[in-house]
C-alpha positions as CSV (number, residue, x, y, z in Angstrom):
1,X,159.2,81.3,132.7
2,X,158.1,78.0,133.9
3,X,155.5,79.1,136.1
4,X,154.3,81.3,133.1
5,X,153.6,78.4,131.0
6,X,152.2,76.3,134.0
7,X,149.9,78.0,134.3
8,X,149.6,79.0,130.6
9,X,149.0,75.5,129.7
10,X,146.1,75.1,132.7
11,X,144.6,77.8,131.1
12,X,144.5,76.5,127.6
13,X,143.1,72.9,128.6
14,X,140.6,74.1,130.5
15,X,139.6,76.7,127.6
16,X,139.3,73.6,125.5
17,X,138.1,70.7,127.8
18,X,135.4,72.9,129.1
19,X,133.5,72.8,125.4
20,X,131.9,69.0,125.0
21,X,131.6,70.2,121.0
22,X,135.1,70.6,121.2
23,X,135.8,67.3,122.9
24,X,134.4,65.4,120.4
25,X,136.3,67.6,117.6
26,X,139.1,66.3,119.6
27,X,138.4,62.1,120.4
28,X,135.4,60.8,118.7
29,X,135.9,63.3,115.1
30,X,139.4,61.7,113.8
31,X,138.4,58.2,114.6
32,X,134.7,58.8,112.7
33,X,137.1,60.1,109.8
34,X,139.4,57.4,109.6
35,X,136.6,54.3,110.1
36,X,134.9,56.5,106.8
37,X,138.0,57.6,105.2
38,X,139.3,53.8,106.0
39,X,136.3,52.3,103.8
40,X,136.1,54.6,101.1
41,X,139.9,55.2,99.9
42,X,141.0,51.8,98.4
43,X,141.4,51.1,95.1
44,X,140.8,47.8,95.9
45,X,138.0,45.9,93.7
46,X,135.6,43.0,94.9
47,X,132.9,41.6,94.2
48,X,132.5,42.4,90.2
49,X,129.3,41.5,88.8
50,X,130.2,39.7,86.0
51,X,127.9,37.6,82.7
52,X,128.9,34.3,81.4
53,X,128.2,33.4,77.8
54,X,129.5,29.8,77.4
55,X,128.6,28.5,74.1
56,X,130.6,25.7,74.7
57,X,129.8,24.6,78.3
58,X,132.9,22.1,78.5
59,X,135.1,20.8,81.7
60,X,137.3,23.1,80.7
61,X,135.1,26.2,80.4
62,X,133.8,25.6,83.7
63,X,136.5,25.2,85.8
64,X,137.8,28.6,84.1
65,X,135.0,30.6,85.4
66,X,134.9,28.1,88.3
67,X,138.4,30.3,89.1
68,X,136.9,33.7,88.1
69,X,134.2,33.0,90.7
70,X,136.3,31.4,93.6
71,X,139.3,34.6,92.9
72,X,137.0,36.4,95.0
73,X,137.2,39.9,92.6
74,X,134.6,38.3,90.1
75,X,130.8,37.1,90.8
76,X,128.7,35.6,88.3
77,X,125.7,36.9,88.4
78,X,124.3,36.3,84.7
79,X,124.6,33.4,82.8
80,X,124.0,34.0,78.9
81,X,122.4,32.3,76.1
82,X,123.6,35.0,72.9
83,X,126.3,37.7,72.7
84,X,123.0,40.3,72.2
85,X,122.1,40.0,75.7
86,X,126.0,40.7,76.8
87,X,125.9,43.4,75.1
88,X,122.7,44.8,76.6
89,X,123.7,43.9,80.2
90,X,127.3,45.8,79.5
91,X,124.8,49.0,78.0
92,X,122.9,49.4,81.1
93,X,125.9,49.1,83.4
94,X,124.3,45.9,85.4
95,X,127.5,43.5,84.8
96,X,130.8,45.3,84.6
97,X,132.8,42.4,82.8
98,X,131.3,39.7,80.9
99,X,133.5,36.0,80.0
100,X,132.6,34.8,76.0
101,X,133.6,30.9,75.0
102,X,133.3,30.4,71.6
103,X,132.5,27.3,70.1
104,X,135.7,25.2,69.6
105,X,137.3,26.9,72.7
106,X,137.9,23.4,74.5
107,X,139.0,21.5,70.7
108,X,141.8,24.2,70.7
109,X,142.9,24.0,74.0
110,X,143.7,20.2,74.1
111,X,145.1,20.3,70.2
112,X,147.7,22.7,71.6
113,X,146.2,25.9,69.7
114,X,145.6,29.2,70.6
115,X,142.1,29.1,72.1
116,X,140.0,32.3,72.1
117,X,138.5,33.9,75.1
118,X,136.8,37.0,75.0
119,X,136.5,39.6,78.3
120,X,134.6,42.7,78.1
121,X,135.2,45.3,80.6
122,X,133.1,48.0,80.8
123,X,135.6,50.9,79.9
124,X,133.8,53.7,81.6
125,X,135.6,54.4,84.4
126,X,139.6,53.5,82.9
127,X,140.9,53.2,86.1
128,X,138.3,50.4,87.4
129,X,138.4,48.6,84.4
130,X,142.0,48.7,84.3
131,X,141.7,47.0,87.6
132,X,139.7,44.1,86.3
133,X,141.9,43.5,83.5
134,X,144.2,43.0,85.5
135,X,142.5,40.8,87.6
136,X,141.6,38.7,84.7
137,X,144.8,38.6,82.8
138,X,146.3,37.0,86.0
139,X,143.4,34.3,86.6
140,X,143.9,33.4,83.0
141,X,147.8,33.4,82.9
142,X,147.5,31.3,85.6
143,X,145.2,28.7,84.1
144,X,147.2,28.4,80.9
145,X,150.3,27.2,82.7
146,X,148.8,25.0,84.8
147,X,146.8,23.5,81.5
148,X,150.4,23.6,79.3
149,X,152.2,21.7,82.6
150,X,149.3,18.6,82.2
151,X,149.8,19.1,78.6
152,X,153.2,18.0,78.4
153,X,152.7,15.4,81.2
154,X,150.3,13.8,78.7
155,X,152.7,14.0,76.2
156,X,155.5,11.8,78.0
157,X,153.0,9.6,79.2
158,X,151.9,8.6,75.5
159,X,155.5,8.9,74.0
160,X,157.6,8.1,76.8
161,X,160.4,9.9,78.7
162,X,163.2,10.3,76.2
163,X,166.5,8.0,77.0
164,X,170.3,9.6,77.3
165,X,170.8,8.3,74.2
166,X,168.2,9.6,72.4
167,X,168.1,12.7,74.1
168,X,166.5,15.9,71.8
169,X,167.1,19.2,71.9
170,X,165.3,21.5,73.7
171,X,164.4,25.3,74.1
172,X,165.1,27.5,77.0
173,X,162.5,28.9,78.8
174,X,162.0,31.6,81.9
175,X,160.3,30.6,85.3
176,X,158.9,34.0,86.4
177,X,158.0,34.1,90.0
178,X,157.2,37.7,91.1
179,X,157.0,38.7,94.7
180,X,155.5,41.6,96.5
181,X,157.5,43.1,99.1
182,X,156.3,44.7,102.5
183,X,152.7,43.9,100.9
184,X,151.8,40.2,100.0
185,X,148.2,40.8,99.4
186,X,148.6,43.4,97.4
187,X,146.1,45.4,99.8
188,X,145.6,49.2,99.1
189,X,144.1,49.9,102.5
190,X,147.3,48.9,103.6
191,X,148.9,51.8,101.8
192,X,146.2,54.0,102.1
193,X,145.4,53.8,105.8
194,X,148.4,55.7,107.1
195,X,148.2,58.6,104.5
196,X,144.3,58.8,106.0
197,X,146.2,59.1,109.3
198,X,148.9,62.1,108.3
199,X,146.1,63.7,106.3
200,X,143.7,63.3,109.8
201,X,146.2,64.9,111.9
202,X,147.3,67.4,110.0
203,X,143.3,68.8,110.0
204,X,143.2,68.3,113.3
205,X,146.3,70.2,114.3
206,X,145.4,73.5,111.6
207,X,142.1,74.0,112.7
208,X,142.3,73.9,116.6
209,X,146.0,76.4,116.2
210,X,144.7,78.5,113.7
211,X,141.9,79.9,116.2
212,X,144.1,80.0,119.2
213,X,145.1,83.8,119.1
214,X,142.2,84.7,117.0
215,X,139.9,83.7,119.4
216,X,141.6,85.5,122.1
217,X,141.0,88.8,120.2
218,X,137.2,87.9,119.8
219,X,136.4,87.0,123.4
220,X,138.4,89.7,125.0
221,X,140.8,88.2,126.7
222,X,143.6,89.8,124.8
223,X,143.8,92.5,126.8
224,X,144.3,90.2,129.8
225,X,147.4,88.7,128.5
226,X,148.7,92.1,127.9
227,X,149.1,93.6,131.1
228,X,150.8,89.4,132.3
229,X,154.4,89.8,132.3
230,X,154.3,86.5,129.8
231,X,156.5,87.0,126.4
232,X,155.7,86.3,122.7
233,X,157.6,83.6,122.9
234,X,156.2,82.2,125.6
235,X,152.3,82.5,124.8
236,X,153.7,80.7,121.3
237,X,154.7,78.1,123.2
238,X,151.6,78.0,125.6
239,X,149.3,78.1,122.8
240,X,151.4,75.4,120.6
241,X,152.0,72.7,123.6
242,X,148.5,72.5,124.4
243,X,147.8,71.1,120.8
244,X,150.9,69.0,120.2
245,X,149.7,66.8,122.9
246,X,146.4,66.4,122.0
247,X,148.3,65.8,118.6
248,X,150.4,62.9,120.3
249,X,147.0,61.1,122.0
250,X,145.1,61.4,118.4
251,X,148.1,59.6,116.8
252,X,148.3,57.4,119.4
253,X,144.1,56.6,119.4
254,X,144.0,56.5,115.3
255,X,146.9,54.0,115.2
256,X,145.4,51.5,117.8
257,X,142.0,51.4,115.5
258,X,144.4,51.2,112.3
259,X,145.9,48.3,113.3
260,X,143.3,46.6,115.3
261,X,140.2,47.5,113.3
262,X,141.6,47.6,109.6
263,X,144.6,45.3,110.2
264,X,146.8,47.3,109.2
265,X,150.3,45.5,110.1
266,X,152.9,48.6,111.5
267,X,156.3,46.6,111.1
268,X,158.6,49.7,112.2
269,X,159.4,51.4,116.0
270,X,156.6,53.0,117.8
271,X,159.3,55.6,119.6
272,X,160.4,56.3,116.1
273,X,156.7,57.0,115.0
274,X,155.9,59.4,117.8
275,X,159.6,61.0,117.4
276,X,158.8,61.9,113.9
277,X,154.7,62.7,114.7
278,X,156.6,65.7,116.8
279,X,158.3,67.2,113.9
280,X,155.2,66.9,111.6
281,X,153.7,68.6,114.6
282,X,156.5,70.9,114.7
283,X,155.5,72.5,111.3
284,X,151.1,71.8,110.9
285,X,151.3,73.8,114.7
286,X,153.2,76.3,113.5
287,X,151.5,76.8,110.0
288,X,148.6,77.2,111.9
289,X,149.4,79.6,114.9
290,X,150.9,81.5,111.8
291,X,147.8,81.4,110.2
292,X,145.8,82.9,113.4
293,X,148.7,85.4,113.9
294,X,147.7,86.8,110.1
295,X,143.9,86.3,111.0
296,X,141.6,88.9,112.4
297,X,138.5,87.0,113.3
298,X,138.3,83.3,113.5
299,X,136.1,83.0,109.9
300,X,139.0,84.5,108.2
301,X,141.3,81.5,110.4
302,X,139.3,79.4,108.9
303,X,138.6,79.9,105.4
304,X,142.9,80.5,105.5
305,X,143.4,76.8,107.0
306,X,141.1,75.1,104.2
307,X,143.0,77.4,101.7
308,X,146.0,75.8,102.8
309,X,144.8,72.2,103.3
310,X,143.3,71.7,100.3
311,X,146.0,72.1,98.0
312,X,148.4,70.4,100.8
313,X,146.5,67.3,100.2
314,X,146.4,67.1,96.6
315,X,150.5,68.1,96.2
316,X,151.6,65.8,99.0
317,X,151.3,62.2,96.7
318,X,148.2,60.9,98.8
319,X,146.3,61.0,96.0
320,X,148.5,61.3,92.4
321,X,152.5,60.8,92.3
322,X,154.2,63.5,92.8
323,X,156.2,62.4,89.7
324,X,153.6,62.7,87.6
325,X,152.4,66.4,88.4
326,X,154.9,69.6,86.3
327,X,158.0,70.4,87.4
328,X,157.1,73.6,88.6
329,X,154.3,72.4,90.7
330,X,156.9,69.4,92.1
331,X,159.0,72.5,93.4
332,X,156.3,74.0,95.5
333,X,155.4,69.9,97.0
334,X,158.9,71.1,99.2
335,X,157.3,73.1,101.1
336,X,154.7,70.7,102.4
337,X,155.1,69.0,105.5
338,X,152.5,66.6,104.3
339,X,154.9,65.3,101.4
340,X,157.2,64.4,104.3
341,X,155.3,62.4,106.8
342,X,153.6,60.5,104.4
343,X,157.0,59.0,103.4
344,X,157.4,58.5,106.9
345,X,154.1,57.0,108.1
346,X,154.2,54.4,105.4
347,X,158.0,53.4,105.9
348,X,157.2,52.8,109.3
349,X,153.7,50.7,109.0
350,X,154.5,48.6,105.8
351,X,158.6,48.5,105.8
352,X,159.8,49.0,109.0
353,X,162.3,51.3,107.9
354,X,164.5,53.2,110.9
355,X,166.0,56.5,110.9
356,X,168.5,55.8,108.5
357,X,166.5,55.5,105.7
358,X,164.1,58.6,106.9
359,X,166.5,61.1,108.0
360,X,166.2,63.0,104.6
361,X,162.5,63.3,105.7
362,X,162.7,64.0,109.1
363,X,165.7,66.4,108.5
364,X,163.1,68.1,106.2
365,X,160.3,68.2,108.7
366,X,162.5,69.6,111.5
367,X,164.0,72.4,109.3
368,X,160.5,73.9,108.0
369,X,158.6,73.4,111.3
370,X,161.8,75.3,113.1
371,X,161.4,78.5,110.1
372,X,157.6,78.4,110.5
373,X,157.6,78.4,114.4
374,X,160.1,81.7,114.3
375,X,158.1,83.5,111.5
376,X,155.2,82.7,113.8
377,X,157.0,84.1,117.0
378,X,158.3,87.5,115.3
379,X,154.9,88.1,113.8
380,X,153.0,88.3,117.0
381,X,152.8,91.3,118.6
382,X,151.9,91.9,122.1
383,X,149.5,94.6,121.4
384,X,146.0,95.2,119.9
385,X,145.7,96.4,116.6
């Protein structure tokens, strides 16, 4: 049996190293995807052209946009004399948030009054201008404690700090100090980055199994393997081994420019990444040598793997929660090895987490790559039909 799949697997890389299109399908394709894939997922927002009107033009005004400017998610690139011309600039879509300061903005602010500051968001896209809300919701939170801290400094200055015998009263308050775990800066490539790398190899993996046995058929060389002594079983494993280590040395490659181009910090075990990279493996392999074993030419293979990876993406929770989609459709997200190694991949990279926290996931990876690989087995038949 060993000497089988020697010379099986001698076979197979020379079939594919042979073909310098499918080289770079191999090495250059996932790293052009994930340097692309890289810059264009994020949620992250920089940079926002944004339109002063400051009809009051005090210190404190401009050291408030002084802080919209220096957050780094905010540039100023219009400076306005009337609310007309905000309103034209928001219109045409060339500022995306615009700051108003009425007059009398600075008179309530040091009377200890509720001073009124207008930001417009352009509303278009909900989800960007959620974004920037939120961006400017914190820049101003921030400002008004700092501004109600020198406040009351003033105020014991001028009246003096009370005595123990004349001691007042006063109300509670709530010092709220939030933290983000695992990551600080808040940084969605960070999260994004190793779902680009699960979704990578998972392409990767289905389209160079899903031809393996249909291309056999088409170039004729079927009828070779027939008259071998070499098993089902062991052409399976010929085929599948092959592909899982070009699977390993892809993980491997996209990881190194994860971490070294993007930055992306990896807090967990390397052995326990490539340990559960083989039971992801495990099940894209054998989804796709079922895929070929179903297939009759290798355009039918293909237009089967899109078929699947399409909707794999979309129900895995790379791109909406899981949560969020119908309970019916959560049922089928089971079945997708995807939904699993994403769990995985990010545990690893941003938490560190170890087995015990991913075994459910693991446990789940091994058990549907194991019933795929058999279905995959007991389809093929050693025979022409």
């Amino acid at each position: 049996m060993w000497e089988r799949l020697k010379h099986m697997l001698i076979k197979e890389f020379i079939q594919i190293l042979r073909d310098p299109r499918m080289k770079a399908v191999i090495f250059v394709t996932p790293i052009l995807q994930l340097i692309v894939f890289g810059y264009a997922v994020t949620t992250d927002i920089t940079e926002i052209p944004t339109a002063v009107a400051d009809f009051e033009y005090s210190q404190q005004t401009r050291e408030l946009v002084r802080r919209f400017e220096s957050s780094g998610y905010f540039t100023v690139t219009r400076r306005l004399g009337s609310a007309a011309e905000m309103r034209d600039l928001v219109d045409r879509g060339a500022v995306k948030a615009a700051l108003q300061f009425d007059p009398g903005f600075t008179r309530d602010l040091t009377r200890g009054r509720t001073a009124m500051l207008q930001v417009i968001v352009d509303g278009t896209d909900s989800n960007t201008a959620s974004v920037v809300m939120d961006y400017a919701n914190r820049i101003i939170a921030q400002y008004n404690r700092e501004a109600s801290r020198e406040a009351l400094a003033a105020q014991q200055v001028a009246w003096g700090v009370p005595g123990p015998d004349d001691l007042q009263p006063r109300l509670g308050g709530i010092d709220l100090r939030s933290r983000a775990w695992y990551n600080p800066d808040l940084r969605s490539r960070n999260y994004n980055v190793p779902g680009v790398i699960a979704v990578i190899i998972m392409l990767t993996s289905l389209l160079l199994t899903s031809m393996a046995i249909v291309r056999e058929r088409e170039i004729g060389t079927m009828e070779q393997l027939m008259v071998t002594p070499i098993r089902p079983a062991e052409l399976i494993l010929g085929k599948t081994l092959p592909f899982a280590l070009i699977g390993f040395f892809d993980v491997a490659l996209i990881t190194v420019v994860a971490v070294f181009w993007f930055a992306v910090p990896i807090k967990g075990s390397l052995t326990l990444l490539f340990g559960a990279t083989a039971l992801y493996l495990l099940s894209t392999l054998g989804i796709g040598l079922f895929i070929s074993t179903v297939s009759k030419t290798q355009q039918q293979a293909l237009m089967s793997t899109f078929f699947f990876y399409l909707p794999a993406v979309l129900l895995s929770g790379f791109m909406f929660p899981i949560a969020n989609m119908p309970e019916a459709i959560q049922y089928l997200t089971y079945a997708n090895p995807l939904r699993y190694f994403l769990v995985i991949i990010r545990g690893i990279f941003l938490k560190g987490n170890g087995p015990a926290v991913l075994w459910p996931q693991m446990l789940a990876l091994f058990v549907l790559g194991s019933a795929v690989i058999t279905i995959s087995t007991l389809r093929f038949r050693k025979r022409l039909e």
